[in-house]
ZADO-1210 file (C-alpha; in nm, 4 decimals, padded with zeros to 6 digits):
<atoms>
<atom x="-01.0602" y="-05.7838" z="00.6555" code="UNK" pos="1"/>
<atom x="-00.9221" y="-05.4675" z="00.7166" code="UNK" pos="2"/>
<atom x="-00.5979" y="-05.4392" z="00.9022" code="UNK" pos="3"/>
<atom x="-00.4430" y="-05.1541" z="01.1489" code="UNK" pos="4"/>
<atom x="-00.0695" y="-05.2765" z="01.1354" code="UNK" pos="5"/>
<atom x="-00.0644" y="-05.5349" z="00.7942" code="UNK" pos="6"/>
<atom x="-00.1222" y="-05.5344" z="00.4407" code="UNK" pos="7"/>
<atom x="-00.1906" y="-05.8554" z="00.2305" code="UNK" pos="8"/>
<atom x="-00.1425" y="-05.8128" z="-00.1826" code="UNK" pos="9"/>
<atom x="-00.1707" y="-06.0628" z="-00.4289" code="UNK" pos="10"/>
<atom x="00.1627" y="-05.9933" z="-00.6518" code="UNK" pos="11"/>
<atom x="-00.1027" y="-06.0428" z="-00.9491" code="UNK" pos="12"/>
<atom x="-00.4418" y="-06.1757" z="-01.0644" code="UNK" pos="13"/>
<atom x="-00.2961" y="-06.4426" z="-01.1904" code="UNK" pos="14"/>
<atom x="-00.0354" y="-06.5115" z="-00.8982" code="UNK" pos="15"/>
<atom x="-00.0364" y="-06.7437" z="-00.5985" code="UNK" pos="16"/>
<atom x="00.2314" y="-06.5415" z="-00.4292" code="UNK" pos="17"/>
<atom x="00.0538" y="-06.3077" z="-00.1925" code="UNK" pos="18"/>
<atom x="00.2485" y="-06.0246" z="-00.0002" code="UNK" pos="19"/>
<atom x="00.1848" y="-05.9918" z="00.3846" code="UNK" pos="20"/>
<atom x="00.3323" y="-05.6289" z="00.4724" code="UNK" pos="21"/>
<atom x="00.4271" y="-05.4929" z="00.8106" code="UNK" pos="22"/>
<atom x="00.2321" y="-05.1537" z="00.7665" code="UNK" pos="23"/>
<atom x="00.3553" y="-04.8789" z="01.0295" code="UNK" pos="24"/>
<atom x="00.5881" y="-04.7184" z="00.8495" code="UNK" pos="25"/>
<atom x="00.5745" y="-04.4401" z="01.0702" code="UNK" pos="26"/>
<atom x="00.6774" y="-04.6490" z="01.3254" code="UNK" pos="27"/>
<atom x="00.9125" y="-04.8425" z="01.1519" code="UNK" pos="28"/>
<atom x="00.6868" y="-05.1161" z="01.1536" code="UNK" pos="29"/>
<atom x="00.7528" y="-05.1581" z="01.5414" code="UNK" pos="30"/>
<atom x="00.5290" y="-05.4261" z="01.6563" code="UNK" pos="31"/>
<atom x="00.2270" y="-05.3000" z="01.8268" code="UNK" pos="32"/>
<atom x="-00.0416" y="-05.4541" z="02.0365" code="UNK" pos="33"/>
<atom x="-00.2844" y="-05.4794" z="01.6987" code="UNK" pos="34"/>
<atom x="00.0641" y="-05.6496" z="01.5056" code="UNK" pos="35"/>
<atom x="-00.0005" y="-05.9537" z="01.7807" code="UNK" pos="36"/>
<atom x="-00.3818" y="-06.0038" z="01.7709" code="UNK" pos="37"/>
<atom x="-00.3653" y="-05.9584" z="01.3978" code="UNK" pos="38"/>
<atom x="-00.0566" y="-06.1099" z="01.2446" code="UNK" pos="39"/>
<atom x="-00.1899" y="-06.4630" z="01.3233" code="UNK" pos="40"/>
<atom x="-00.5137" y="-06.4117" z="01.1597" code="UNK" pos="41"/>
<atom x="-00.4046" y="-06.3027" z="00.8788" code="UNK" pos="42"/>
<atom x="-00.1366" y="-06.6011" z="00.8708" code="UNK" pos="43"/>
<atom x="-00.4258" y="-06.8548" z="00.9256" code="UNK" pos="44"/>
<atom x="-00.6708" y="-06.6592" z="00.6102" code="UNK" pos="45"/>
<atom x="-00.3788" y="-06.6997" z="00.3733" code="UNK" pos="46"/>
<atom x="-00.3463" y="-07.0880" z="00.5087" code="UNK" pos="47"/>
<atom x="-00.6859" y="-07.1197" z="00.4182" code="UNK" pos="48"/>
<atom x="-00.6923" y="-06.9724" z="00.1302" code="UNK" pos="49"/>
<atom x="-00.6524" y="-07.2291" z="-00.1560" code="UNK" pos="50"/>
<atom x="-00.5375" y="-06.9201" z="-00.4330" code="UNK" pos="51"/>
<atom x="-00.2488" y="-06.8638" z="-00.1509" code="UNK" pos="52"/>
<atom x="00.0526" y="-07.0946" z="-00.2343" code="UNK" pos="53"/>
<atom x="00.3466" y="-06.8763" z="-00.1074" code="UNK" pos="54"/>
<atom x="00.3626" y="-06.5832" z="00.1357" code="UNK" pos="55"/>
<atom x="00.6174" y="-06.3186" z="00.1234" code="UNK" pos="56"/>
<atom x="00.6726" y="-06.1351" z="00.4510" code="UNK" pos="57"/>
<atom x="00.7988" y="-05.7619" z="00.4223" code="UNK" pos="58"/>
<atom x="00.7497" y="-05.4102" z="00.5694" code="UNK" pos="59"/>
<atom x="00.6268" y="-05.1080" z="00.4246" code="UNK" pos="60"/>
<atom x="00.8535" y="-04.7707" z="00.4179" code="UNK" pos="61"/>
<atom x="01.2140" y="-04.7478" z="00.5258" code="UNK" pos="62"/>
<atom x="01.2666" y="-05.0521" z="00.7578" code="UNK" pos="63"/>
<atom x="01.1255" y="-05.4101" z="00.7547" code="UNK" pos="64"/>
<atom x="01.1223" y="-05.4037" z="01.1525" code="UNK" pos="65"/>
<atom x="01.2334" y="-05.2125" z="01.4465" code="UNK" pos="66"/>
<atom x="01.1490" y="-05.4473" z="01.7124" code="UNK" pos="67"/>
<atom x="00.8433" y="-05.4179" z="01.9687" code="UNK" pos="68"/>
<atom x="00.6704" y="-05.1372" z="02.0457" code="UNK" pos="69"/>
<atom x="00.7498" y="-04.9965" z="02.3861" code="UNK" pos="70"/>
<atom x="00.3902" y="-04.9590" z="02.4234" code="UNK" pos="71"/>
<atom x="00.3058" y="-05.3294" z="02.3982" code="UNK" pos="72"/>
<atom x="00.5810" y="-05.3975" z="02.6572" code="UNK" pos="73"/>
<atom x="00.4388" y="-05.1523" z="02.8859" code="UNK" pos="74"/>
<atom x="00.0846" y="-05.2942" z="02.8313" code="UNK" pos="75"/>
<atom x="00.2062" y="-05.6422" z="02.9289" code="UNK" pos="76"/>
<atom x="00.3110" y="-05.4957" z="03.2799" code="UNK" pos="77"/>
<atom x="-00.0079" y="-05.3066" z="03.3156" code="UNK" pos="78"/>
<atom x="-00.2416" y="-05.6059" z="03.3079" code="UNK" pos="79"/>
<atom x="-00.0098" y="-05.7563" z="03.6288" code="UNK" pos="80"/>
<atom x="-00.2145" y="-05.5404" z="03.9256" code="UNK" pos="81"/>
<atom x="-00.3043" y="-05.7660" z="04.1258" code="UNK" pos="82"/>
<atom x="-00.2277" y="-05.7080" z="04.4892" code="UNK" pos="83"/>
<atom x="-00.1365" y="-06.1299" z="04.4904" code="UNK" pos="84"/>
<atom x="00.2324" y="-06.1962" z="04.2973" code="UNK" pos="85"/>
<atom x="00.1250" y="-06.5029" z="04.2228" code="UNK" pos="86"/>
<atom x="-00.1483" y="-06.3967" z="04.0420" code="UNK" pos="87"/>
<atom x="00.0546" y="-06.1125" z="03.8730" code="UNK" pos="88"/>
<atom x="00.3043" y="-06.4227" z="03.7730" code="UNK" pos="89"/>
<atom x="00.0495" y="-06.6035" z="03.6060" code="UNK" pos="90"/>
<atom x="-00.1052" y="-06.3319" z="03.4212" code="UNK" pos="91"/>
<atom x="00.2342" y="-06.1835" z="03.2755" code="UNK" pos="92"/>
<atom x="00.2980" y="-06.5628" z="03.1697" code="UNK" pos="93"/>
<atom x="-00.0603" y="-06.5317" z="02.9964" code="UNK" pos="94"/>
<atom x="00.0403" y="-06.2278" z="02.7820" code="UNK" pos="95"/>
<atom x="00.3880" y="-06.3492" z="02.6702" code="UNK" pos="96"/>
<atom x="00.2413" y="-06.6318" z="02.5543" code="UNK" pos="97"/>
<atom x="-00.0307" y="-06.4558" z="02.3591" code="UNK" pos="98"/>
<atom x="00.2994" y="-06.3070" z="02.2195" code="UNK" pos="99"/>
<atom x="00.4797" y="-06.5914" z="02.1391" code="UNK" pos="100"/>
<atom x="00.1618" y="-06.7628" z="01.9516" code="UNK" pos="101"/>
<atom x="00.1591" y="-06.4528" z="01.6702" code="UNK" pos="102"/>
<atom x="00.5003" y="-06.5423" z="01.5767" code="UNK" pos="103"/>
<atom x="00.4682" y="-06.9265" z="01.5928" code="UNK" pos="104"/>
<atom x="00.1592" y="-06.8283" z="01.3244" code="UNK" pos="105"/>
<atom x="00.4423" y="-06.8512" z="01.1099" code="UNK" pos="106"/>
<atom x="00.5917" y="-07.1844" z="01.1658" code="UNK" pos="107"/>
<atom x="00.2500" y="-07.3326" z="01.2064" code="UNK" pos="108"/>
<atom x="00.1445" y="-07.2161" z="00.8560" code="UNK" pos="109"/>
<atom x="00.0991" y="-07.5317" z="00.5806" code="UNK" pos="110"/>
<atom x="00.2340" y="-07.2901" z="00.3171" code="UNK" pos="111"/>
<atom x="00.6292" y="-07.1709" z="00.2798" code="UNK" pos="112"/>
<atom x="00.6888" y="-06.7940" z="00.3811" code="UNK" pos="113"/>
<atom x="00.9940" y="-06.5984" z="00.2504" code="UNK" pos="114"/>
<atom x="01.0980" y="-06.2999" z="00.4831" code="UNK" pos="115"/>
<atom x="01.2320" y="-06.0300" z="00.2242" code="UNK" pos="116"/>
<atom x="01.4193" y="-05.7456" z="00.4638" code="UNK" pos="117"/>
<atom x="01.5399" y="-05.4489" z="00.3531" code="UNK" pos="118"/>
<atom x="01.7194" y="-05.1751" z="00.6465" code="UNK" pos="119"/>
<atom x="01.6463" y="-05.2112" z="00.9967" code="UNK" pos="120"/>
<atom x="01.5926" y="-05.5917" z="01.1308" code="UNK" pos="121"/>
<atom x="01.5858" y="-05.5669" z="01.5128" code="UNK" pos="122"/>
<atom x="01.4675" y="-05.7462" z="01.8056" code="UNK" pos="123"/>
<atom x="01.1302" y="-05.8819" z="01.7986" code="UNK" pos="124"/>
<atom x="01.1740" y="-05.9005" z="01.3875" code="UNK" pos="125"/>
<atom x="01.4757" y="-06.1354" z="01.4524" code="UNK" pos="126"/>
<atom x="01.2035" y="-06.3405" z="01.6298" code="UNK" pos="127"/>
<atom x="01.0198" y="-06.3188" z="01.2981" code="UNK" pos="128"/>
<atom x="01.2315" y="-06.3990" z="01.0536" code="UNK" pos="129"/>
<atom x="01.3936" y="-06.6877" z="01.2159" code="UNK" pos="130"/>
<atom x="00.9941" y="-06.8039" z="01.2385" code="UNK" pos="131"/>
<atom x="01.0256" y="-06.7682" z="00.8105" code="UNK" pos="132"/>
<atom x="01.1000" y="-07.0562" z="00.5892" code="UNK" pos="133"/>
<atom x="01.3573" y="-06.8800" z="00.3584" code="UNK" pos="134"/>
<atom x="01.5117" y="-06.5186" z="00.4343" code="UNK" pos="135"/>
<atom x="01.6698" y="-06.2781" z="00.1720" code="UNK" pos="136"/>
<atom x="01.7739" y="-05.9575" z="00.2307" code="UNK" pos="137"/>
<atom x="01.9427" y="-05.6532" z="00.0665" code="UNK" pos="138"/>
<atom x="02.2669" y="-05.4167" z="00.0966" code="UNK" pos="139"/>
<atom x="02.1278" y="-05.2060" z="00.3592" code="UNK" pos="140"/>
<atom x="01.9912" y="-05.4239" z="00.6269" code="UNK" pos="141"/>
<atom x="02.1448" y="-05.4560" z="00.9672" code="UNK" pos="142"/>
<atom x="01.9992" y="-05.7064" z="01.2153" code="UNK" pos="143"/>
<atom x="02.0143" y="-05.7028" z="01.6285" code="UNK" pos="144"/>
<atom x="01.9286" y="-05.9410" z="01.9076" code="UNK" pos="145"/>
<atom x="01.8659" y="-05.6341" z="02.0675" code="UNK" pos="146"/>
<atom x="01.6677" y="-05.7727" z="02.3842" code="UNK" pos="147"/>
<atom x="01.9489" y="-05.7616" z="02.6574" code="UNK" pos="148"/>
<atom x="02.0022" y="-05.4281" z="02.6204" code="UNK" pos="149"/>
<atom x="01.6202" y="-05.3656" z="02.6994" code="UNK" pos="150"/>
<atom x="01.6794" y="-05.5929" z="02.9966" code="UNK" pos="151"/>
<atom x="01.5129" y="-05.8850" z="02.8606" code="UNK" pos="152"/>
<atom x="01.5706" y="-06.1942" z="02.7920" code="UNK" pos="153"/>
<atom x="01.4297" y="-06.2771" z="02.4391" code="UNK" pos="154"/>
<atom x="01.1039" y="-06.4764" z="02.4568" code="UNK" pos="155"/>
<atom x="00.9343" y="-06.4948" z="02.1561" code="UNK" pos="156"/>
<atom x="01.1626" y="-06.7627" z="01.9607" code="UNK" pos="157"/>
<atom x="01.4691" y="-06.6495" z="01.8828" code="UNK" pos="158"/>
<atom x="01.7102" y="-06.7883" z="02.1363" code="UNK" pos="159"/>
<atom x="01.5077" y="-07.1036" z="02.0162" code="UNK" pos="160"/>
<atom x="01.5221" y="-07.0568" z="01.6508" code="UNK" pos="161"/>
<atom x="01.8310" y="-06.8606" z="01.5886" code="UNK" pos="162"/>
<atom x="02.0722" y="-07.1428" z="01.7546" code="UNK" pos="163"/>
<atom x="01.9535" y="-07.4011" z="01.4721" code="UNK" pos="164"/>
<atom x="02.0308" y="-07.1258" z="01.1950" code="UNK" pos="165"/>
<atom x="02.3342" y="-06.9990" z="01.2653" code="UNK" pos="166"/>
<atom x="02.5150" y="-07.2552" z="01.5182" code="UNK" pos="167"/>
<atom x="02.4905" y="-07.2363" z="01.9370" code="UNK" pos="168"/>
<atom x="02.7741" y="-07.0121" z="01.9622" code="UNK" pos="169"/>
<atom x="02.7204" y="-06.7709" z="01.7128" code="UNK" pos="170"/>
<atom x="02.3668" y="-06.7216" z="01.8178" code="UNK" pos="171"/>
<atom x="02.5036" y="-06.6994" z="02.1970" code="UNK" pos="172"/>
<atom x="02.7404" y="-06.4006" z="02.1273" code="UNK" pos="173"/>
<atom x="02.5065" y="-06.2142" z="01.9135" code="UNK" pos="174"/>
<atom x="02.2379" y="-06.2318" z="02.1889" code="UNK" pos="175"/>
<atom x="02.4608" y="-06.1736" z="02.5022" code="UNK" pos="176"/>
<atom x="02.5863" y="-05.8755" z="02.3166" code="UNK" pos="177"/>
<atom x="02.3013" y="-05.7201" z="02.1500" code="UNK" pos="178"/>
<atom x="02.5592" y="-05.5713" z="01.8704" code="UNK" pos="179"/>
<atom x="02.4486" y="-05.4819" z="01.5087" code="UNK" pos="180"/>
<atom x="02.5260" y="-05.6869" z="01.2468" code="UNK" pos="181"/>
<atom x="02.5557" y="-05.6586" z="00.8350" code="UNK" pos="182"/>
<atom x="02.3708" y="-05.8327" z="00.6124" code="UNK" pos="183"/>
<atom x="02.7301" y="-05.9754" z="00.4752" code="UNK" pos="184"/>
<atom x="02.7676" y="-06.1279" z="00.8343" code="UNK" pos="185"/>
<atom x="02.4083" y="-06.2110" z="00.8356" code="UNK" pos="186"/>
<atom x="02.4900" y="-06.4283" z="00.5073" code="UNK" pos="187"/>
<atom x="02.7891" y="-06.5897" z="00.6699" code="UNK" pos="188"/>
<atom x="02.6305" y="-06.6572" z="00.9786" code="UNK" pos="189"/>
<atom x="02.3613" y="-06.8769" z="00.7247" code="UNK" pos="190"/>
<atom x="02.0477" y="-06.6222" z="00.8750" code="UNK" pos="191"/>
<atom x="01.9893" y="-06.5217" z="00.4813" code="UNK" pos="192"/>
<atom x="02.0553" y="-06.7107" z="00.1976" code="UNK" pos="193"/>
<atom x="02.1024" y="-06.4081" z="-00.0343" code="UNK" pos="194"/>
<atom x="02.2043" y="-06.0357" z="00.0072" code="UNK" pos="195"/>
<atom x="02.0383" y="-05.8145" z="-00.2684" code="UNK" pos="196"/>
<atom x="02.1983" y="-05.4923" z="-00.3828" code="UNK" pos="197"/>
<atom x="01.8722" y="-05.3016" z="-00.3247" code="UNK" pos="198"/>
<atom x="01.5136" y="-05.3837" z="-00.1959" code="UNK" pos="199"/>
<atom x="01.3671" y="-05.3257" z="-00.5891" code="UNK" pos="200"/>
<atom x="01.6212" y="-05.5886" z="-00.6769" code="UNK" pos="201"/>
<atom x="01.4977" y="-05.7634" z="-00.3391" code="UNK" pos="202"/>
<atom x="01.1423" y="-05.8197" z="-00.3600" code="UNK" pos="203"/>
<atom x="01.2380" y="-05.8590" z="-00.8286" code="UNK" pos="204"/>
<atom x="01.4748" y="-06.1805" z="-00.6601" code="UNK" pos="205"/>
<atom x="01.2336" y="-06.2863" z="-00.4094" code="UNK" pos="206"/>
<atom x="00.9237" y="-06.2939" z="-00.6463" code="UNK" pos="207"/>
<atom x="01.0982" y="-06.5054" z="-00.8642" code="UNK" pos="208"/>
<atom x="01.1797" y="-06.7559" z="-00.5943" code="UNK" pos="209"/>
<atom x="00.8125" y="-06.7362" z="-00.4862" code="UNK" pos="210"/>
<atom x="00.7027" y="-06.8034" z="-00.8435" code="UNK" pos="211"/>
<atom x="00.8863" y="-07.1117" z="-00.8541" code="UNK" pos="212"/>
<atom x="00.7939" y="-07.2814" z="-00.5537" code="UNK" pos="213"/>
<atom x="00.4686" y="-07.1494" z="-00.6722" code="UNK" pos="214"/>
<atom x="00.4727" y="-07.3707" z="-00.9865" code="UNK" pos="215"/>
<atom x="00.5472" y="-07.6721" z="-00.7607" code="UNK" pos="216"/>
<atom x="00.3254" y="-07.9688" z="-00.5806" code="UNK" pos="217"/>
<atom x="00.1237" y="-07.7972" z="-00.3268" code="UNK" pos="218"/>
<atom x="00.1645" y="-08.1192" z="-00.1287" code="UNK" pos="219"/>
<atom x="00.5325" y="-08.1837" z="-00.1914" code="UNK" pos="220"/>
<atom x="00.5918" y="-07.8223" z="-00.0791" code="UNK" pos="221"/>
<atom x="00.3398" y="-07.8219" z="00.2498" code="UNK" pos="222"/>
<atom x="00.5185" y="-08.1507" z="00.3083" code="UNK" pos="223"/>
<atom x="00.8734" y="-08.0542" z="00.2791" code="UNK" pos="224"/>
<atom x="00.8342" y="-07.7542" z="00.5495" code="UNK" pos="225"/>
<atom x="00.6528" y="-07.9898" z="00.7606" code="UNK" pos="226"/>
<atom x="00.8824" y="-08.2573" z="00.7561" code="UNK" pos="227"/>
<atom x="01.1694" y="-08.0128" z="00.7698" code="UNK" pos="228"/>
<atom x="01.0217" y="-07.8488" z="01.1072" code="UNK" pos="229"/>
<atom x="00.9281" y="-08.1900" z="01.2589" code="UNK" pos="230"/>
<atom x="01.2566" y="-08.3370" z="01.1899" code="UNK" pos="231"/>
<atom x="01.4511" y="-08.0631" z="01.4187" code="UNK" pos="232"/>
<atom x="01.3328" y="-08.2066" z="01.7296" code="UNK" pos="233"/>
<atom x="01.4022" y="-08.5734" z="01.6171" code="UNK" pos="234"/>
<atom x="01.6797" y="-08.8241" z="01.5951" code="UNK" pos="235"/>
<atom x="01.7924" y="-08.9334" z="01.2456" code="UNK" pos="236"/>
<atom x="01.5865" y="-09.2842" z="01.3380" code="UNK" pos="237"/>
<atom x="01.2736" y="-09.1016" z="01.4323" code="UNK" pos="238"/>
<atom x="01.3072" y="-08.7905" z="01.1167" code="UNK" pos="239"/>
<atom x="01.2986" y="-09.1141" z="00.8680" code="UNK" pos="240"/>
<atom x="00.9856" y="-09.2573" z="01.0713" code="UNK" pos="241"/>
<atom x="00.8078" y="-08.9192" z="01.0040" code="UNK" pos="242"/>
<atom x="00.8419" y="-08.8944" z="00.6513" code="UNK" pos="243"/>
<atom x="00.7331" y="-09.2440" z="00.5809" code="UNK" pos="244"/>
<atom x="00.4317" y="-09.2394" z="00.7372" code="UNK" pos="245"/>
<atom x="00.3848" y="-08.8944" z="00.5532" code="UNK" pos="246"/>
<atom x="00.4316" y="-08.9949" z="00.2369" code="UNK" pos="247"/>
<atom x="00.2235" y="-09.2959" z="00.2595" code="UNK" pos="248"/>
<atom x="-00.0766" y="-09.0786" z="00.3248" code="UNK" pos="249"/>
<atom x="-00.0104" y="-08.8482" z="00.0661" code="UNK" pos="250"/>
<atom x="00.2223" y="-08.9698" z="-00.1785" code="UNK" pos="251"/>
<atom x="-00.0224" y="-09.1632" z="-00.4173" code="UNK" pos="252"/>
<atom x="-00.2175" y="-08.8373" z="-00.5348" code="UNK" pos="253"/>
<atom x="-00.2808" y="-08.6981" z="-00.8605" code="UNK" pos="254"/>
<atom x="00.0450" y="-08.4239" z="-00.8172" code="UNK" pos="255"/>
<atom x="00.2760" y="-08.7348" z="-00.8572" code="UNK" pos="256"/>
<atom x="00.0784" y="-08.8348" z="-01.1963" code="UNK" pos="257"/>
<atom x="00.0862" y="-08.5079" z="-01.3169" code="UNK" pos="258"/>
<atom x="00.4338" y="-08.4369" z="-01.2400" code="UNK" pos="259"/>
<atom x="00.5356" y="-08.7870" z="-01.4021" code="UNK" pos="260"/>
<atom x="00.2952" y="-08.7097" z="-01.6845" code="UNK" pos="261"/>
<atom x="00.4223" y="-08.3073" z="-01.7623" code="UNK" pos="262"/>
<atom x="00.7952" y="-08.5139" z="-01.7439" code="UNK" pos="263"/>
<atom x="00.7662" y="-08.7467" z="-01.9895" code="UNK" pos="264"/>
<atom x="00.5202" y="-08.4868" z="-02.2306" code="UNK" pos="265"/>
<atom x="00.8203" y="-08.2296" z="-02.1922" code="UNK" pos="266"/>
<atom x="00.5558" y="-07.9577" z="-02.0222" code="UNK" pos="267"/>
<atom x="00.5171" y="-07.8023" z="-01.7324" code="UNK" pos="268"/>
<atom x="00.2918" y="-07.9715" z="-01.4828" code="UNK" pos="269"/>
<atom x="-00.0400" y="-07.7825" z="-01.4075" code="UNK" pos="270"/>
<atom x="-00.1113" y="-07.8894" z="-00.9763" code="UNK" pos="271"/>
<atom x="-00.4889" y="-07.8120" z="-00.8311" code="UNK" pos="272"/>
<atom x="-00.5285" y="-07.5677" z="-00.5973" code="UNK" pos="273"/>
<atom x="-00.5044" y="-07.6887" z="-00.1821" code="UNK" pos="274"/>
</atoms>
């Protein structure tokens, strides 16, 4: 389908890595009312779509993300008329939830998705990225927990995210303060795994990552990022539990034969589609 604020690419024919592309440029990609009725549609079609195996997040033009559109925050406090508060309560609750559900799109997606940002990273994109399996950036990009200085507290997942990336007290000073930070902190801090020295080399590094985990088990890789997520909110005990009652649904399939089969034939292994 046709989309107002993304873009989805397949790198190549040939390729499972598909490219989903914040597409306001104009804008700086700021997050619109269209970004949240769209973004988790076109999440759940590349879910569904058995030629998808990896998803690379970017944005289109000079900036990956410059937060939320003003206009979608004004929006929100538009549809909260009614002459009854309580009423105006419950429907402002309403629309930051509809909020909150296009960037959980990301988390509740089978299949891996690596955020590539290049420049600007602020706001409502840290609420993205944090969302993202595996984040990469390059030279240029500077990130913000820029809420507080909007006068809001941050409610679409990254004072619930970040705090598991880059430890409780680092995600703490970086939202009570709102400051900009480098990518070099923003490797330090753990938020990216890898700085780039530009966003050609970026998306060159991150297509090669995408390849490889690409090449891999379908279900070892939709298994791993489940387990992974699952396992945050679970004791040691409990984490264990989850994976064993995973694997014994899934770990007899035909990826394990091939994989043992492609070992011992010196080849690489050739996984159906999910």
């Amino acid at each position: 389908m046709d989309y107002k604020s993304l873009k989805i690419i397949q790198k190549s024919p040939t390729s499972r890595v598909y490219y989903l592309y914040l597409n306001r440029p104009g804008q700086f990609n700021a997050l619109s009312r269209d970004f949240f009725t769209e973004f988790p549609k076109a999440i759940s079609s590349l879910d569904h779509n058995p030629d998808v195996a990896v998803i690379i997040l970017a944005g289109s033009g000079k900036h990956f993300c410059s937060g939320i559109d003003l206009q979608t925050l004004s929006d929100g406090f538009k549809e909260t008329h009614a002459a009854d508060h309580g009423r105006n309560v419950v429907k402002l609750r309403r629309h930051i939830k509809f909020l909150q559900e296009a960037v959980t799109a990301l988390e509740s997606c089978s299949k891996p998705v690596i955020a590539a940002v290049h420049g600007a990273c602020i706001g409502g994109s840290i609420d993205i990225i944090t969302a993202c399996d595996i984040r990469y950036c390059c030279s240029d990009s500077f990130f913000s927990v820029k809420e507080v200085d909007l006068a809001i507290t941050a409610d679409l997942g990254t004072l619930q995210r970040l705090p598991s990336i880059v430890g409780f007290g680092n995600a703490m000073e970086l939202a009570l303060t709102g400051r900009r930070f480098t990518a070099s902190e923003a490797k330090d801090l753990g938020l990216v795994s890898k700085i780039f020295t530009s966003k050609e080399a970026l998306m060159e590094g991150v297509n090669v990552v995408a390849e490889e985990i690409a090449a891999k088990s379908p279900l070892a890789v939709i298994g791993t990022k489940a387990v992974l997520l699952k396992s945050r909110d679970l004791t040691v005990e409990q984490g264990l539990d989850y994976v064993a009652t995973w694997n014994s649904g899934v770990l007899l399939s035909d990826d394990l034969k091939e994989a043992i089969s492609a070992h011992n034939e010196k080849r690489k292994p050739r996984f159906a589609k999910l």
